[in-house]
C-alpha positions in Angstrom: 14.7 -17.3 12.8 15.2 -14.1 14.8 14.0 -11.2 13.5 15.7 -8.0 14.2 14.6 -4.5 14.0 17.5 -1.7 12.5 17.4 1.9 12.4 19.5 2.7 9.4 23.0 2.8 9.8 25.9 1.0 8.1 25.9 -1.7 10.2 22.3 -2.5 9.1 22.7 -1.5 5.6 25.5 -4.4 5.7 23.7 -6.9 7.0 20.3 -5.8 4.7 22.9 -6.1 1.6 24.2 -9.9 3.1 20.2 -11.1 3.3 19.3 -9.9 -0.4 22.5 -11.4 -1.8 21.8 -14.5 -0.3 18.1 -15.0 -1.4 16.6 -13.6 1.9 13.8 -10.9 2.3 14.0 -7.9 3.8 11.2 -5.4 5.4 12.1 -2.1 4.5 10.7 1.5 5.2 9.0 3.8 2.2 7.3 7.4 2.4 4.2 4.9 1.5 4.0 1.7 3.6 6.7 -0.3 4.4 7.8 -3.2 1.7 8.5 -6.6 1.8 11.9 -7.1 -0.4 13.6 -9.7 -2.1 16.6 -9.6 -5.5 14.0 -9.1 -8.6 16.5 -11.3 -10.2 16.4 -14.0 -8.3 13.7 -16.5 -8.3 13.7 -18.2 -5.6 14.1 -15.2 -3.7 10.8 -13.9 -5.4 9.1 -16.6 -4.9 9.5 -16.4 -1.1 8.3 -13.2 -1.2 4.5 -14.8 -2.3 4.9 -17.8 0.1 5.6 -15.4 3.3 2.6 -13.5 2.5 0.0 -15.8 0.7 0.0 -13.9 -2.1 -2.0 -15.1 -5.3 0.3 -15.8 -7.6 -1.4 -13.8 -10.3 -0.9 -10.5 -8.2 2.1 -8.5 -9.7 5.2 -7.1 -7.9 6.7 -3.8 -8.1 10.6 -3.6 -8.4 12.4 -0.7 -6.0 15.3 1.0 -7.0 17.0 4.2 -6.4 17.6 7.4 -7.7 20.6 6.9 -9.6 19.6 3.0 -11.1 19.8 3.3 -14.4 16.5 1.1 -16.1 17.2 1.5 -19.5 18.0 -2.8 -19.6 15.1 -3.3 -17.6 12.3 -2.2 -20.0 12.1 -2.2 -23.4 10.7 1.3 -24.0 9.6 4.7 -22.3 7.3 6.7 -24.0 8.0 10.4 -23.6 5.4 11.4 -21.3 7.0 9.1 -19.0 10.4 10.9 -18.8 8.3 13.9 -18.1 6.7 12.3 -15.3 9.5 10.8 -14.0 11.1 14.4 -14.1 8.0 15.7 -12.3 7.5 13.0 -9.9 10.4 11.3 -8.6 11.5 10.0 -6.2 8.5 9.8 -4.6 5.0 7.8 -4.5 4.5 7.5 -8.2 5.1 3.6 -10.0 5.5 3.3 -13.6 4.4 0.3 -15.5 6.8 -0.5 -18.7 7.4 -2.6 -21.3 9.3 -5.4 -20.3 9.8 -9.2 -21.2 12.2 -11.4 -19.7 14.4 -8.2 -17.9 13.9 -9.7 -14.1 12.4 -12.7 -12.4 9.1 -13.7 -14.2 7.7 -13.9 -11.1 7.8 -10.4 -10.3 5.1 -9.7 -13.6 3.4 -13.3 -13.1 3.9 -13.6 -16.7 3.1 -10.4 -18.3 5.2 -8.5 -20.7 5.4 -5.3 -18.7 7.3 -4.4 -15.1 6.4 -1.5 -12.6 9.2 0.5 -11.4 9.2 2.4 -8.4 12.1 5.3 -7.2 10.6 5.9 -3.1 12.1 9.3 -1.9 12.3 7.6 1.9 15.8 8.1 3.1 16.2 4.3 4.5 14.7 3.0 1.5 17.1 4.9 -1.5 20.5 4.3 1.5 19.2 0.4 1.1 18.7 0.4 -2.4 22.2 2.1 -3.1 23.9 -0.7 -0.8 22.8 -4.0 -2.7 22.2 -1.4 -6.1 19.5 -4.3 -7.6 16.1 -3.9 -8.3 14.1 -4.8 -4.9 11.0 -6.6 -5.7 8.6 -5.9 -2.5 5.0 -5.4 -2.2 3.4 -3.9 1.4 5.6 -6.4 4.3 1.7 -7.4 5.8 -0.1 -10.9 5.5 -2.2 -10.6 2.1 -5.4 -9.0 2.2 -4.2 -7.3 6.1 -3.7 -4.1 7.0 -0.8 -2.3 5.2 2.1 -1.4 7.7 3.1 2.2 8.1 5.7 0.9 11.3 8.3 -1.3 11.7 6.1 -3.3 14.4 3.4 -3.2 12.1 6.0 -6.3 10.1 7.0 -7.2 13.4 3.5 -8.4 14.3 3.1 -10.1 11.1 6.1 -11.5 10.1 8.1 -12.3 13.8 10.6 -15.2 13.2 9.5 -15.1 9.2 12.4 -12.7 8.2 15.9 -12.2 9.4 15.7 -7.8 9.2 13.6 -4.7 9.1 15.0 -1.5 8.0 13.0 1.0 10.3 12.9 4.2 8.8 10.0 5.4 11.2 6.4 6.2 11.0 5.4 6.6 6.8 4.5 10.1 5.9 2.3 8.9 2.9 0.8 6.3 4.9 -1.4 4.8 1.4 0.4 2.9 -1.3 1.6 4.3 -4.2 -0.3 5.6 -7.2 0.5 2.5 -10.1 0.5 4.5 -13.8 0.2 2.3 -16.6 3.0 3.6 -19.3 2.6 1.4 -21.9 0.5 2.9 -24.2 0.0 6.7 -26.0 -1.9 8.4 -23.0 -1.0 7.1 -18.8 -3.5 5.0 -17.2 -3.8 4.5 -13.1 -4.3 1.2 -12.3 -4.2 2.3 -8.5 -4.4 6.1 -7.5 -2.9 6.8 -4.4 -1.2 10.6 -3.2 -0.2 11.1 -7.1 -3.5 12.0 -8.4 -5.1 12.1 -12.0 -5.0 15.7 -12.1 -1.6 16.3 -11.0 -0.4 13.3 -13.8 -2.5 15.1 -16.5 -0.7 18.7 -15.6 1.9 17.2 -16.6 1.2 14.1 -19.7 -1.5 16.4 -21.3 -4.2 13.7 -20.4 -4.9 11.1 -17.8 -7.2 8.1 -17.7 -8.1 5.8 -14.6 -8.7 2.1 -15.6 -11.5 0.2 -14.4 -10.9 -3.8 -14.1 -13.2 -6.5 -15.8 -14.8 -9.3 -13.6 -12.3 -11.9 -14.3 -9.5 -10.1 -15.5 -5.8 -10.6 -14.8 -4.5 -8.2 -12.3 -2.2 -6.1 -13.9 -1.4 -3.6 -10.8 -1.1 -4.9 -6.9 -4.2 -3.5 -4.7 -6.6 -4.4 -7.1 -8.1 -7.4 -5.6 -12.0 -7.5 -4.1 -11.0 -7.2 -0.6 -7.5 -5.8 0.8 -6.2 -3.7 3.8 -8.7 -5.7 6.6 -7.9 -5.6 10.1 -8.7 -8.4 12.0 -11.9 -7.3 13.7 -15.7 -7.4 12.6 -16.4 -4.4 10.2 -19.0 -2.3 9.1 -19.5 0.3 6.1 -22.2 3.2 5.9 -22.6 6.1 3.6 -22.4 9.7 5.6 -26.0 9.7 4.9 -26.8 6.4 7.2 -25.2 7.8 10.6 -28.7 6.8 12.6 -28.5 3.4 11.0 -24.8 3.6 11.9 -25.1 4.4 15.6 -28.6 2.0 16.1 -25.9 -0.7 15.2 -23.0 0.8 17.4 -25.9 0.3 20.5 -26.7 -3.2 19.3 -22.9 -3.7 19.5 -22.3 -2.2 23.2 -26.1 -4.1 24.2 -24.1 -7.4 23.5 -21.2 -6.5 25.5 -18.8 -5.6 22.5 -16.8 -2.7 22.2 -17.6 -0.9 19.2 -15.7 2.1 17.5 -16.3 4.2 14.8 -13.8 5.5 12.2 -14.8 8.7 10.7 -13.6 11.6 9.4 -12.8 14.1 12.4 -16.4 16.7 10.7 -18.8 13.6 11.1 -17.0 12.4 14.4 -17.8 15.3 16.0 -21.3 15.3 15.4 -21.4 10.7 16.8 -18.6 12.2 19.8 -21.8 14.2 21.0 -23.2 10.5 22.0 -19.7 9.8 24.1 -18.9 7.0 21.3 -15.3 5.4 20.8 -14.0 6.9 17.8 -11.2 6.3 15.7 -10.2 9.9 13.7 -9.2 9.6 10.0 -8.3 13.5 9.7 -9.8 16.3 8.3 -7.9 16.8 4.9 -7.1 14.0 2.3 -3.4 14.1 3.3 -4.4 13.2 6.9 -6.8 10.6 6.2 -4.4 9.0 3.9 -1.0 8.9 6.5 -4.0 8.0 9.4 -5.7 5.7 8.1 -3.8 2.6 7.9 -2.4 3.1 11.7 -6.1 3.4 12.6 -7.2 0.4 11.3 -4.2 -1.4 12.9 -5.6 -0.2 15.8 -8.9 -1.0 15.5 -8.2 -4.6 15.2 -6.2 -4.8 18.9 -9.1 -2.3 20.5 -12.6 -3.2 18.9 -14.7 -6.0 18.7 -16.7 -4.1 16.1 -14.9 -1.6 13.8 -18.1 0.6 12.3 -16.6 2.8 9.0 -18.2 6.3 8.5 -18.1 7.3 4.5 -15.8 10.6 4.3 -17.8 13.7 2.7 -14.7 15.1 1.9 -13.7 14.5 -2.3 -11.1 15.4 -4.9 -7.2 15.0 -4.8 -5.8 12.1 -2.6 -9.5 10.9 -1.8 -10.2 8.7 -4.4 -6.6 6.7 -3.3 -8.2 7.1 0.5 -11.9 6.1 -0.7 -10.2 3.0 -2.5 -8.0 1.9 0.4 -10.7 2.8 2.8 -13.8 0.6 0.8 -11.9 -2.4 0.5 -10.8 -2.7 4.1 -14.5 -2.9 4.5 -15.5 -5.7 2.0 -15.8 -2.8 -0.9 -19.1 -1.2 0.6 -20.2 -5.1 2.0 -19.6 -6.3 5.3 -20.5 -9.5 7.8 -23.0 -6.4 9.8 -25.1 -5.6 6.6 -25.4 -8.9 4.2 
């Protein structure tokens, strides 16, 4: 199969609608990460979705659509506060867990009664959704448990000869997945923040919890597996506080012959730059960290032989969806370097 990569026009748009009516997936751009999409309604087509990526079967989809979808006959209720979120919110990076038994592919909720939505504000991403007007199911277009992809080579690398098209909208602004709200019961619940944070949800609902998973538990939001977002290299994790143990390893690294890097926020990297070290900048505010961090860690994997993570000092807002992202692309905290 050749895979091509389209800028959006209506040539692409035609051939994007073509794929998804015939069962194929298509890579498509978001403000988030790019997704990998396939007809919510059609199983098969679902199914392929899992099978291109390796995804366990018991991780949940989200189904895209666009502004003007209507998905009243895809859930069975929306609680109140969830029309004033949806008011407040989008399009943009915000998905809403419903209700919902037997309205799409029972693939796309691997068996549980309730389906995320998601309205992206991407320009490629709502022109594609208007073409085929379907719900999209599509999770992040990379190889489970790899880095997201905020380009269109990003898929490219992963997927070449996998998947017939990939909408390429351009670098994503948001560059972190979006937050997951759970809307099925009185108050919201995040089952994944991201750049729609807790306080900005509660400003609006009144109140805002953020759900913590039991060992053992179904997944009930995508991202919430152990490890996820990985490049390819050898990783390590340190707190701010453990910079000396941090660059005592970087040494060992370089002794060996490797070439280690560090990814820090751009305050602590310029404190490590004072030692000439390779570094990798995440940004100075949340924003930056979260649109630089995936691209960085693509990076990393085609540049280091030993990718050495800095924890970011810098909290509130978008950092708990950066801290999340950025943890479990390092083993949560654990790594090959420190066990």
């Amino acid at each position: 199969m050749i895979t091509e990569i389209l800028s959006l026009s209506q040539e692409a748009l035609e051939k994007a609608e073509r794929y998804i009516l015939a069962g194929e997936v298509v890579a498509f751009h978001t403000e988030t990460v790019y997704g990998l999409g396939a007809n919510a309604l059609n199983d098969k087509a679902v199914q392929k979705i899992f099978s291109l990526k390796g995804r366990p079967a018991d991780n949940p989809l989200i189904a895209h659509v666009h502004s003007g979808f209507n998905i009243g006959p895809l859930v069975d209720f929306i609680p109140e506060y969830a029309v004033a979120l949806q008011r407040a919110f989008l399009p943009g990076p915000l998905t809403m867990v419903y209700p919902s038994t037997a309205k799409v592919s029972s693939f796309v909720s691997c068996g549980l009664n309730t389906l995320a939505i998601r309205v992206p504000s991407s320009k490629t991403a709502q022109k594609f959704l208007k073409k085929v007007d379907l719900p999209i199911a599509a999770p992040s277009a990379n190889r489970s448990k790899h880095v997201s992809p905020v380009t269109a080579k990003h898929v490219f690398d992963d997927f070449n000869g996998e998947i017939p098209l990939i909408l390429d909208g351009g670098d994503c602004d948001g560059g972190i997945e979006s937050t997951v709200l759970d809307c099925t019961g009185k108050d919201p619940v995040i089952l994944r923040e991201g750049l729609i944070t807790r306080e900005m949800i509660a400003g609006v609902a009144g109140r805002c919890f953020v759900y913590e998973r039991r060992a053992g538990e179904k997944p009930k939001s995508p991202g919430m597996a152990y490890k996820h977002y990985a490049p390819k290299c050898r990783t390590a994790y340190f707190t701010f506080g453990e910079q000396e143990k941090a660059m005592r390893l970087y040494r060992e690294e370089e002794e060996r012959g490797g070439k280690p890097y560090f990814l820090a926020e751009n305050g602590i990297a310029e404190k490590l730059a004072v030692n000439g070290s390779n570094i990798f900048l995440l940004g100075r505010t949340g924003e930056e960290m979260a649109r630089n961090l995936y691209a960085q860690l693509r990076r990393a994997e085609q540049e280091a032989t030993l990718l050495i993570g800095i924890e970011p000092t810098l909290r509130g807002g978008v950092m708990a969806g950066v801290l999340n992202r950025l943890t479990r692309a390092f083993g949560i905290g654990a790594s090959e370097e420190r066990k």
